[in-house]
C-alpha positions as CSV (number, residue, x, y, z in Angstrom):
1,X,0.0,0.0,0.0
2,X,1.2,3.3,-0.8
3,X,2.5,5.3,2.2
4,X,3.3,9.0,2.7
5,X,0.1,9.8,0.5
6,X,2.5,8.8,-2.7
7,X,-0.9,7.7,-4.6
8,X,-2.0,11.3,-5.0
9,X,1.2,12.2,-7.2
10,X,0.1,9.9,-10.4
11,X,3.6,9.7,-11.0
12,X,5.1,8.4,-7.9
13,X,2.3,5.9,-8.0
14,X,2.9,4.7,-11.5
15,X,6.6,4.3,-10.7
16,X,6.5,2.1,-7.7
17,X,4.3,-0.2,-9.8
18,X,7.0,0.1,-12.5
19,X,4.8,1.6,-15.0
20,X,6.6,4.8,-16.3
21,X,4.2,7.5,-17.6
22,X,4.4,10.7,-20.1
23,X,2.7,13.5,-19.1
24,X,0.5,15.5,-22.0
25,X,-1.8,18.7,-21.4
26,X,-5.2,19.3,-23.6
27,X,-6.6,22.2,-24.5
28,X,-10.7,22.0,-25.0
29,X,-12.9,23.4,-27.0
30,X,-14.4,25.7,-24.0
31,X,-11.3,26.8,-22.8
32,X,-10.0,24.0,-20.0
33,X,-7.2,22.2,-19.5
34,X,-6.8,18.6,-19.0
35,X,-3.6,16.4,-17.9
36,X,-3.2,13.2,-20.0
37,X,-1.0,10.5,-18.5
38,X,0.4,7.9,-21.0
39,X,2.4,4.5,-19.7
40,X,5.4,4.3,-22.2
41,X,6.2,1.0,-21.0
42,X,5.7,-2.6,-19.7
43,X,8.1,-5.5,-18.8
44,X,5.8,-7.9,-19.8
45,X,5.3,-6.7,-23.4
46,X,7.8,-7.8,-25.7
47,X,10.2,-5.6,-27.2
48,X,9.7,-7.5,-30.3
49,X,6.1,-6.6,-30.1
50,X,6.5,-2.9,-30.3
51,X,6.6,-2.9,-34.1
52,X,2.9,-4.6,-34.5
53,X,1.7,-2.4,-31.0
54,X,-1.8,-2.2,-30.5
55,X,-4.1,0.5,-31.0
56,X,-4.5,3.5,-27.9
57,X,-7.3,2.7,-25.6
58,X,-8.4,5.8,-23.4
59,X,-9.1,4.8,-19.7
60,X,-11.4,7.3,-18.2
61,X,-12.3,7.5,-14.4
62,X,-15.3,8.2,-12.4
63,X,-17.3,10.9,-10.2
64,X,-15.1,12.3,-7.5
65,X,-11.5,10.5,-8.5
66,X,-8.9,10.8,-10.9
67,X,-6.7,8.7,-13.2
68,X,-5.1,7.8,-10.0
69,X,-7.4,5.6,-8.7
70,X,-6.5,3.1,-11.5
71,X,-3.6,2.5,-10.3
72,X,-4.6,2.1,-5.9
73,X,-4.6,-1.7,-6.9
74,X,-1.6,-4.2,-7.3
75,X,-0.2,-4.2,-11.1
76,X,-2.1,-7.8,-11.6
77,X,-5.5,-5.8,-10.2
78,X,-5.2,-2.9,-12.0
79,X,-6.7,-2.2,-15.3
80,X,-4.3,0.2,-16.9
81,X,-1.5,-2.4,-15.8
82,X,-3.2,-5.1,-17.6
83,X,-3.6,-3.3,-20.5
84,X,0.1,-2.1,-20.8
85,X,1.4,-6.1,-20.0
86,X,-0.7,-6.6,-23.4
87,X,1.1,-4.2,-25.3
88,X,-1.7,-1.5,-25.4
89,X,-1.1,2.1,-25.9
90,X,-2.5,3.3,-22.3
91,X,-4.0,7.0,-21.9
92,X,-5.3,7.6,-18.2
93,X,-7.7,11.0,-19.0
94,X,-8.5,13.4,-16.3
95,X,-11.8,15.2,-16.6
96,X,-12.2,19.2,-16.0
97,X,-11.7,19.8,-12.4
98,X,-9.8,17.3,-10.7
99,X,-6.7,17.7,-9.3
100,X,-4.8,17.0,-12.5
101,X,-6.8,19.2,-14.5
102,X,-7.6,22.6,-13.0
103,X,-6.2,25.4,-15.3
104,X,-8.1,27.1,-17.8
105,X,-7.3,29.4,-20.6
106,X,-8.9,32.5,-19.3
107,X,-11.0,31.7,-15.8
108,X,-8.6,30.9,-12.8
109,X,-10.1,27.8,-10.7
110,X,-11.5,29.8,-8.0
111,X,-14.2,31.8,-9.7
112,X,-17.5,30.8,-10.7
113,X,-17.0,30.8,-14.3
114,X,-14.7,27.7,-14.1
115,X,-16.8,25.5,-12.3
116,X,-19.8,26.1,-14.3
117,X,-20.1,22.6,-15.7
118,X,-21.5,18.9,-15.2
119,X,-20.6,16.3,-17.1
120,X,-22.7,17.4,-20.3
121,X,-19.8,19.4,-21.0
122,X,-16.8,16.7,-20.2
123,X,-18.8,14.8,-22.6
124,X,-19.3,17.0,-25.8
125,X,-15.8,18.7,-24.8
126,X,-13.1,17.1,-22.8
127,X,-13.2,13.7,-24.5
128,X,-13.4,15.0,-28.3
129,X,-10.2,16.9,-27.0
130,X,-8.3,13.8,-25.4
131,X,-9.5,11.3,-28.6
132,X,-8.4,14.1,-31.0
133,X,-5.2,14.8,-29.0
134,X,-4.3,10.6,-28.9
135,X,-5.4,9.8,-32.5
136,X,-2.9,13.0,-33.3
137,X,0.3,11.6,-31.1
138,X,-0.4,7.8,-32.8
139,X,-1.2,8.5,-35.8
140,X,-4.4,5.8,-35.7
141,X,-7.8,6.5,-37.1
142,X,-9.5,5.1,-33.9
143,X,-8.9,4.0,-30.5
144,X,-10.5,1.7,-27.9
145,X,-12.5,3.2,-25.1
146,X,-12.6,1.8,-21.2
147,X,-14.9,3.9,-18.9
148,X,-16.2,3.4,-15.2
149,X,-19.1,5.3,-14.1
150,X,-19.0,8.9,-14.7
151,X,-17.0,7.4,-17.6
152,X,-19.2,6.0,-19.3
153,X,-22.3,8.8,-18.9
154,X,-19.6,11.4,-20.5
155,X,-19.1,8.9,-23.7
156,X,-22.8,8.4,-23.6
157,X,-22.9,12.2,-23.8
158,X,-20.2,12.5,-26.3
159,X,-21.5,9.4,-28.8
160,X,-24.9,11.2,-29.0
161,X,-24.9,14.5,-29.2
162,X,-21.7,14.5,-31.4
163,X,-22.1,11.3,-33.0
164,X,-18.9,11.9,-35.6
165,X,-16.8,10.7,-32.8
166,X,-18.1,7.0,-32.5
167,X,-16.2,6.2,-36.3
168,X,-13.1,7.1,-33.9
169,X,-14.0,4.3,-31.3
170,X,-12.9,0.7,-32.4
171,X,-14.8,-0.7,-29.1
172,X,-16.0,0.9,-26.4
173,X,-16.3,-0.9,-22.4
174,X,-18.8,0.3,-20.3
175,X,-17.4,-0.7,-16.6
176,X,-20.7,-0.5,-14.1
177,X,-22.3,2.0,-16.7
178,X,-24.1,4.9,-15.6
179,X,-26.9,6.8,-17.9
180,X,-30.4,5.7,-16.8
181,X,-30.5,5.5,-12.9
182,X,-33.9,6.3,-11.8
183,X,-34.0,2.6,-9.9
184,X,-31.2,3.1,-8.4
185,X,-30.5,0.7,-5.0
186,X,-28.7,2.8,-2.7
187,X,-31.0,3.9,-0.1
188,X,-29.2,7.2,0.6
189,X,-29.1,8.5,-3.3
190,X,-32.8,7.5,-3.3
191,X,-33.8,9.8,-0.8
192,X,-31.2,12.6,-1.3
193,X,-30.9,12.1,-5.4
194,X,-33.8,14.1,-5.8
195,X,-33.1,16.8,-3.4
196,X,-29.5,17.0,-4.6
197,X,-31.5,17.6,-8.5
198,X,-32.9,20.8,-7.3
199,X,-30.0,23.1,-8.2
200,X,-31.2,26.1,-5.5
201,X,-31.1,23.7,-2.9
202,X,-27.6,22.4,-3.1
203,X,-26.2,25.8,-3.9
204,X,-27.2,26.9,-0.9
205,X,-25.3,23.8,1.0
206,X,-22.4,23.5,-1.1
207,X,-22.1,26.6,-3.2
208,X,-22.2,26.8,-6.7
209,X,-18.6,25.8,-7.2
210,X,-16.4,22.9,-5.5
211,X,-18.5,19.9,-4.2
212,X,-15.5,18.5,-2.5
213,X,-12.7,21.1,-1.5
214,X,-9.5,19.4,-2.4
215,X,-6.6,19.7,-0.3
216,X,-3.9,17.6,0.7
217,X,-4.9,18.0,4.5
218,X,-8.2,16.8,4.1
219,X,-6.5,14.0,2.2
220,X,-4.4,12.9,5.2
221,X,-7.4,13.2,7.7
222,X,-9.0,10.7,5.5
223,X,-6.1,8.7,5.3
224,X,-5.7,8.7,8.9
225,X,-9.5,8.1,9.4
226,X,-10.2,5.3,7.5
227,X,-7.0,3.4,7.8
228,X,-7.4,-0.2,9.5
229,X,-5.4,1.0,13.1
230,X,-8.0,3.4,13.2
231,X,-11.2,2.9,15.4
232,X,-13.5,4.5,12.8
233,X,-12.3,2.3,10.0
234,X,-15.7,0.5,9.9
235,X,-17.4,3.2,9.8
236,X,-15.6,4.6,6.5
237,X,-15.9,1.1,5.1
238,X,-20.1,0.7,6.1
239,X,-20.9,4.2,5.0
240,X,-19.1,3.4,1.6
241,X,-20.9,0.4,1.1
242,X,-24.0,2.2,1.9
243,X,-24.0,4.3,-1.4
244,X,-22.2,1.1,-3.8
245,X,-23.4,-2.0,-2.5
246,X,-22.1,-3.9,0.4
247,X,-19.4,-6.6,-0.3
248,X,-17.2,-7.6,2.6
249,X,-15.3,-10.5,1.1
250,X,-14.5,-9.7,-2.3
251,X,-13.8,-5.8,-1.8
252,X,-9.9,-4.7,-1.1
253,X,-11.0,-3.3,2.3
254,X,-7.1,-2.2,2.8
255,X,-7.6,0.5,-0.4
256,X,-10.6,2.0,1.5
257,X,-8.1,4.8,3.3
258,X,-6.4,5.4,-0.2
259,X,-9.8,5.6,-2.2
260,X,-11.1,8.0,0.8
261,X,-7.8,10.1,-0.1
262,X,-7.6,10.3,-3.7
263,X,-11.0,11.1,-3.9
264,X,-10.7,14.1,-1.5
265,X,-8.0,15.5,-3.4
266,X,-9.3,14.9,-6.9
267,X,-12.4,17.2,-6.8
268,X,-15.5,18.0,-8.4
269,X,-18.6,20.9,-9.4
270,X,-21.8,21.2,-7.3
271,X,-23.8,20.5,-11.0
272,X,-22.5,17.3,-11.4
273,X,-24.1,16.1,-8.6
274,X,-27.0,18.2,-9.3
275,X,-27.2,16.8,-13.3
276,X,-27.4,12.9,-11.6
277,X,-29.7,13.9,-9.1
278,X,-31.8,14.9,-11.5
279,X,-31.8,12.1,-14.0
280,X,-32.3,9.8,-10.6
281,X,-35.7,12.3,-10.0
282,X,-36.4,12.0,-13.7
283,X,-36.0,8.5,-14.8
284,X,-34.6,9.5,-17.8
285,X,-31.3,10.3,-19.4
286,X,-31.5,13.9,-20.3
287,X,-29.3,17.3,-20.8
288,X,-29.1,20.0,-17.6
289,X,-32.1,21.0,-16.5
290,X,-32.0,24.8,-15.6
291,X,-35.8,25.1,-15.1
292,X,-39.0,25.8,-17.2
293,X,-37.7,29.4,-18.6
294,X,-34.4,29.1,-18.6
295,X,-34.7,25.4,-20.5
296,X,-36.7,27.9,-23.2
297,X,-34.0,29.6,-23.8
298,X,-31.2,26.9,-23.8
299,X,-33.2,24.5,-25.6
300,X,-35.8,25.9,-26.9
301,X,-38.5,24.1,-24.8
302,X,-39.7,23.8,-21.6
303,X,-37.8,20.2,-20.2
304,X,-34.8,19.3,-21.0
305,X,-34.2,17.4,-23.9
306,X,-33.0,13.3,-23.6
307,X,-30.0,12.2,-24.9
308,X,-30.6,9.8,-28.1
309,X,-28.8,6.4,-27.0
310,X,-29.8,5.8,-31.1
311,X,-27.2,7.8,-32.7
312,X,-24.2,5.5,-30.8
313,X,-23.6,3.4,-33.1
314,X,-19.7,2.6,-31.7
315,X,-19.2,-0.9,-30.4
316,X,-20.5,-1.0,-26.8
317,X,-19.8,-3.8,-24.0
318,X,-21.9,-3.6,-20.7
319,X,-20.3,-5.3,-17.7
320,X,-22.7,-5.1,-14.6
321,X,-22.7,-6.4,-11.3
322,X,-25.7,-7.9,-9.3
323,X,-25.4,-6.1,-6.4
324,X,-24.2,-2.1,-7.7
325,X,-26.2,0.2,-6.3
326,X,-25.6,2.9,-8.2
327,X,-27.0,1.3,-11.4
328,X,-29.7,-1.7,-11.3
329,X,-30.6,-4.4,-13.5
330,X,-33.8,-3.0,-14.5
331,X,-31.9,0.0,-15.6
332,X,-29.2,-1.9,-17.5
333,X,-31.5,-3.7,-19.7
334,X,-33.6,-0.1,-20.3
335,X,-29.4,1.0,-21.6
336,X,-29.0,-1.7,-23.4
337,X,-32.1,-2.3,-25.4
338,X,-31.4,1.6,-26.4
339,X,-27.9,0.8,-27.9
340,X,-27.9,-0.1,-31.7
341,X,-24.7,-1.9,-31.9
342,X,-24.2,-3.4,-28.2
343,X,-21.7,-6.0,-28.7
344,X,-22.5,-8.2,-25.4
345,X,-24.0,-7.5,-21.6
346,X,-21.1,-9.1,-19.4
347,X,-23.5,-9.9,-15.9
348,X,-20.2,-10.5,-13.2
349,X,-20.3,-13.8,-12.0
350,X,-20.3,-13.4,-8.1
351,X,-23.1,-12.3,-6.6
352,X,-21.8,-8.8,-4.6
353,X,-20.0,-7.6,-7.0
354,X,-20.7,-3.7,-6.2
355,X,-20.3,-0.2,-7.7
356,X,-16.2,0.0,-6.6
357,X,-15.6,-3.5,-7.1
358,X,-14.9,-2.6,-10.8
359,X,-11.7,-1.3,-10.0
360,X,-11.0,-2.9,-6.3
361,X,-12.1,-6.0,-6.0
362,X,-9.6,-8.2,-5.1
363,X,-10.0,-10.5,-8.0
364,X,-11.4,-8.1,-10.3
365,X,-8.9,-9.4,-12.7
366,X,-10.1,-12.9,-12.8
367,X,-13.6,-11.6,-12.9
368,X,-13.6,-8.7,-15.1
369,X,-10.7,-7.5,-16.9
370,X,-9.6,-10.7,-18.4
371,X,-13.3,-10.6,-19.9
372,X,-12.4,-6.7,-21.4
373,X,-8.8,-7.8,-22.4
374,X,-10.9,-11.2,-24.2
375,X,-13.3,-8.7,-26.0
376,X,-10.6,-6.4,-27.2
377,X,-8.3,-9.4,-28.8
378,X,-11.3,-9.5,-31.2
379,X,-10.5,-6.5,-33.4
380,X,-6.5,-7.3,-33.2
C-alpha cells in the first residue's frame, strides 16, 4: 500500500508499480485544460512486439477521482496495468476539475466561471479533446475506449450528441455504466438524489462551485481516518458500502483509506451532482435542467431534452454487477435495449459484485478484466 500519500502524485504511483508515464496537457474546445497521463512501457510486453503495437485505448475515471485511482490496486489488479502487460497504448484521462486538471485558458479555478459545468460538457468537450489529442500523437484512425461510471455517462454524452466521434471508437467498455438510474439501489441516493436535482437547494449547502474542497490535508485526515489502526475504519468502510453496494469479502478493504484520499483531493462541481440527481428524479437520461424558462432559452423548450442512446452506433460492451447500487438491473436492460450496436452485456459472476468492485475487488482481474482484455483481442 502506498505510504506517505505517494498515490496522489500519479507519477510516484505509476513508478513504484514500475509503470513509467508521459505526461500530455489538452486544450478544449471551451477553454480548460486537461492532464493526460500515457504509460510508455511494460516489462511484460515484448520488445519485439512494439513494431505490431496495438491501438490506444483511453481509460477514463469516475465521479469524484482521478486517473489515479486506477492505479490504488496491485499491477495484476489494476486495469491500466493489464492493459500495458498486453502491449496496449495506455491513456489515463483526467476530466475538468480534478486535481490533474484545474487550469483554464482565461477563468482561474477559484471563480465561478470555471466551475460552471457537469458532465454534459466533459462529454461534448473534454473527451473530443483527449480522442483528438491521442489519434494525433499515434497517428491511428480510432482507438479503444474503457470507462467506469462517470465514464461511461460522459461517452454516452459524447457518442450522442456528437455522433462523428463514435467512427473514432474501435470498441468501447462500459465498466458498471451509468446513464439511466432512476432505480437506483442505494437507499441514501434514493432519498437525497432528488433533493440533490434541485440546483437552488444544493447551492445553498455546497455553493455553486467545489463539491469537494481538495486539499492535501483533508486527504491525510481521510487517510488517517479510515485506515485499519483506526477505530472509525468501519465506519468509513459501512458508510461506503452504503452508497455502492455492500461486499465484505471480495472488496480490497485495505484500499478504502487510499480511495477516501484520492477522492478528496481529486475534486469535483456542485452540477455534477446536481445533473445525476436529477436524471435519478427524472427516470430518464436527459441534458441540464435549468428550469421551465431558462430550459426555453437553452433549448428551446420547456424540459430538457434526452440524450438519443440511437445515434451511438460505436461498439458498446456492458459489464454489470448484481449487487451495484448505483445502477440496477432494471436499468441496465432499459441502456442496453437503447444501444444499436451493443456487442455483449457481461453480468459479473459473483453475486456482490458492487459499484467499486470494478476497480477494487480483489480478483477483479479474474472476474472482469480478463473478460475486457478477451473482448478487445477481437479487433486485433
Amino acid at each position: 500500500m502506498a505510504t506517505e500519500l505517494e498515490y496522489i502524485n500519479m507519477e510516484s504511483r505509476a513508478r513504484l508499480l514500475g509503470y513509467p508515464l508521459e505526461s500530455y496537457k489538452v486544450i478544449t474546445d471551451d477553454g480548460y485544460v486537461l492532464t493526460l497521463f500515457r504509460m510508455v512501457s511494460s516489462k511484460k510486453c515484448n520488445m519485439s512486439d512494439i513494431e505490431i503495437r496495438k491501438k490506444p485505448i483511453l481509460v477514463q475515471h469516475g465521479l469524484l477521482v482521478s486517473s489515479t485511482s486506477w492505479l490504488l490496486s496491485e499491477a495484476n489488479n489494476s486495469l491500466p496495468c493489464l492493459l500495458a502487460d498486453a502491449c496496449y497504448d495506455v491513456w489515463l484521462g483526467n476530466f475538468r476539475g480534478t486535481n490533474y486538471s484545474r487550469l483554464h485558458t482565461k477563468f482561474g479555478s477559484n471563480s465561478r466561471e470555471f466551475w460552471d459545468f457537469s458532465w454534459h460538457e466533459m462529454g461534448i468537450y473534454d473527451l473530443p479533446a483527449m480522442i483528438d489529442f491521442i489519434l494525433k500523437v499515434t497517428r491511428f484512425k480510432s482507438l479503444h475506449y474503457v470507462g467506469h461510471s462517470q465514464g461511461t455517462t460522459t461517452f454516452f454524452v459524447m457518442a450522442s450528441t456528437r455522433p462523428k466521434y463514435n467512427s473514432k471508437i474501435t470498441s468501447m467498455h462500459a465498466l458498471a455504466p451509468v446513464a439511466y438510474i432512476g432505480n437506483l439501489v442505494s437507499p441514501i441516493l434514493r432519498i437525497l438524489g432528488p433533493m440533490v436535482g434541485q440546483p437552488s437547494l444544493i447551492f445553498e449547502l455546497l455553493g455553486d462551485m467545489l463539491v469537494v474542497p481538495s486539499s492535501r490535508l483533508l486527504a491525510l485526515m481521510g487517510y488517517e481516518a479510515c485506515k485499519k489502526s483506526s477505530p472509525l475504519e468501519s465506519i468509513c468502510s459501512n458508510l461506503m458500502f452504503l452508497f455502492v453496494g455492500y461486499d465484505t469479502e471480495n472488496f480490497n478493504k485495505t484500499l478504502i483509506p487510499d480511495i477516501i484520499a484520492t477522492s478528496v483531493n481529486a475534486g469535483a462541481s456542485a452540477k455534477q451532482l446536481i445533473h445525476y440527481g436529477q436524471i435519478i428524479a427524472s427516470h430518464k437520461f436527459r441534458e441540464y435542467d435549468h428550469g421551465t424558462v431558462r430550459n426555453l432559452f437553452h433549448y428551446a423548450q420547456s424540459t430538457a431534452p434526452e440524450y438519443n442512446i440511437s445515434k451511438i452506433t460505436a461498439p458498446v460492451y456492458i459489464y454489470f454487477g448484481n449487487n451495484d447500487w448505483l445502477t440496477s438491473i432494471e436499468d441496465i436492460r432499459r441502456l442496453a435495449v437503447r444501444l444499436p450496436n451493443l456487442k455483449s452485456a457481461y453480468r459479473v459472476p459473483y453475486a456482490r459484485f458492487n459499484h467499486l468492485d470494478f476497480m477494487f475487488a480483489e480478483n477483479v482481474t479474474e472476474l472482469v478484466y480478463n473478460a475486457v482484455l478477451k473482448n478487445l483481442k477481437r479487433y486485433e
